[in-house]
N, C-alpha and C positions, 0 to 999 in steps of 0.2 A: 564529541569531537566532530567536527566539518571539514572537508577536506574543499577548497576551490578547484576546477579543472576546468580544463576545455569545455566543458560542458555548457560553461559559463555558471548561470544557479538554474541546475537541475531543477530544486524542488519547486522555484517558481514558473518554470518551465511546465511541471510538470500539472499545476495549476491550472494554466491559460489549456496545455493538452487536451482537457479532461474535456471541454468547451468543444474544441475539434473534435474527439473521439465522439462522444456523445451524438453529434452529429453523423457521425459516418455511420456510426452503428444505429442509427434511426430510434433509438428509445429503445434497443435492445439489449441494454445495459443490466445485469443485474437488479434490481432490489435490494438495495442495501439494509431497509429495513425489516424487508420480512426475512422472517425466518432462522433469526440468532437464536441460537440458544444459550441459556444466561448460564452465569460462571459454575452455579452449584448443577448443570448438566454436561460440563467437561468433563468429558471421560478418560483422557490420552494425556500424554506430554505435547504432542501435535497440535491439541486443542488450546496451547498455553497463548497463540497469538487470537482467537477467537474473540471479540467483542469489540469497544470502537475506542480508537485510540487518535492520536494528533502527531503529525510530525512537529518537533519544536521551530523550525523555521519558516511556518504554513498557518493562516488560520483556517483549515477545514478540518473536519473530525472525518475519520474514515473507518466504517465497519467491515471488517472483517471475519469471513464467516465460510463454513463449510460449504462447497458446491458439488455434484459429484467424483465424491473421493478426494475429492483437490479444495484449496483455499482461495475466496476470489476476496476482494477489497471495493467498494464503492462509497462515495461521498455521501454521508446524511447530516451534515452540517455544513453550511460555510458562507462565507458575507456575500455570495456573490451567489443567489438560488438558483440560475441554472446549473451550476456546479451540481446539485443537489440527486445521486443516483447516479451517476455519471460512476464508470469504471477505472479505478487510478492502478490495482493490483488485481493480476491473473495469473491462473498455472501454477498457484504456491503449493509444494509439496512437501512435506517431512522430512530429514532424512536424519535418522534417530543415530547411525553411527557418528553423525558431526553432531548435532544437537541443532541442529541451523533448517532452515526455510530456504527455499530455491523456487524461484517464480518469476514475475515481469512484472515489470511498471512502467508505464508511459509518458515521455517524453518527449516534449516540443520540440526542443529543437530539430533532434532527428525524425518528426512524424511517427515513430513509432515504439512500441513497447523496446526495452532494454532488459537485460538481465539484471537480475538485483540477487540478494542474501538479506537472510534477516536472525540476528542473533538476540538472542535473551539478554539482558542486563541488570542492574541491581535494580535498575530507573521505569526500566521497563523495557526495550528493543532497540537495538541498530540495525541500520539499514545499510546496504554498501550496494549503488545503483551504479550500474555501467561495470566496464570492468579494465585492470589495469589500470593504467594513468589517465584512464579516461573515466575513473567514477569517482564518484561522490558518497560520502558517508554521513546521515545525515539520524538521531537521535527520537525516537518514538516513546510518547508515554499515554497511560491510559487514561482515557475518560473516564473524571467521575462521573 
């Protein structure tokens, strides 16, 4: 389910972002490649958004992977190779009484990270970026 809003499209928004970001933070963007650890080393229910996954309205693949204590997200795939390590998700945290992720994702239009959720699914995750009548819901499934 996608919701349109003010946002205009978030997730393509949040594409072109990564571009901008990437720059401001000078290559100090995570590594999205180092340092996952594969499914049969999840330990937690926490660890269930861990490895690389694809938003359905995006062609970038984005890993997501433990950072201190916390969950970060960076591009290791996408047609466009600067995108490539660029940080699209920060600050994701657990919270085991909702079953849900609470963190940031970055968005062009507004220049900076937004609040996002992230929920388990049968498919694989939803996303709900922004918040109120001002976010977007937008559909994650995993890489094979």
């Amino acid at each position: 389910m996608m919701t349109t809003t003010h946002f205009g499209s978030i997730a393509a928004s949040m594409v072109a972002a990564l571009v901008v970001h990437a720059a401001v933070v000078g290559g100090s963007a995570a590594r999205a490649a180092d340092g996952v650890p594969s499914v049969a080393q999840q330990t937690s229910a926490a660890d269930a958004i861990v490895g690389d996954w694809k938003p359905t309205d995006m062609d970038v693949d984005i890993r997501i992977f433990p950072k201190d204590g916390k969950y970060v997200g960076g591009v290791v795939k996408a047609a466009n190779p600067a995108l490539v390590n660029s940080e699209m998700l920060r600050e994701i945290q657990y919270d085991p009484a909702s079953n849900m992720w609470r963190g940031e994702v970055f968005a062009l239009k507004r220049g900076e990270f937004v609040p996002m959720t992230i929920k388990i699914t049968a498919n694989g995750f939803e996303m709900v970026a922004g918040s109120g009548f001002m976010s977007k819901t937008v559909e994650w499934v995993r890489v094979q």
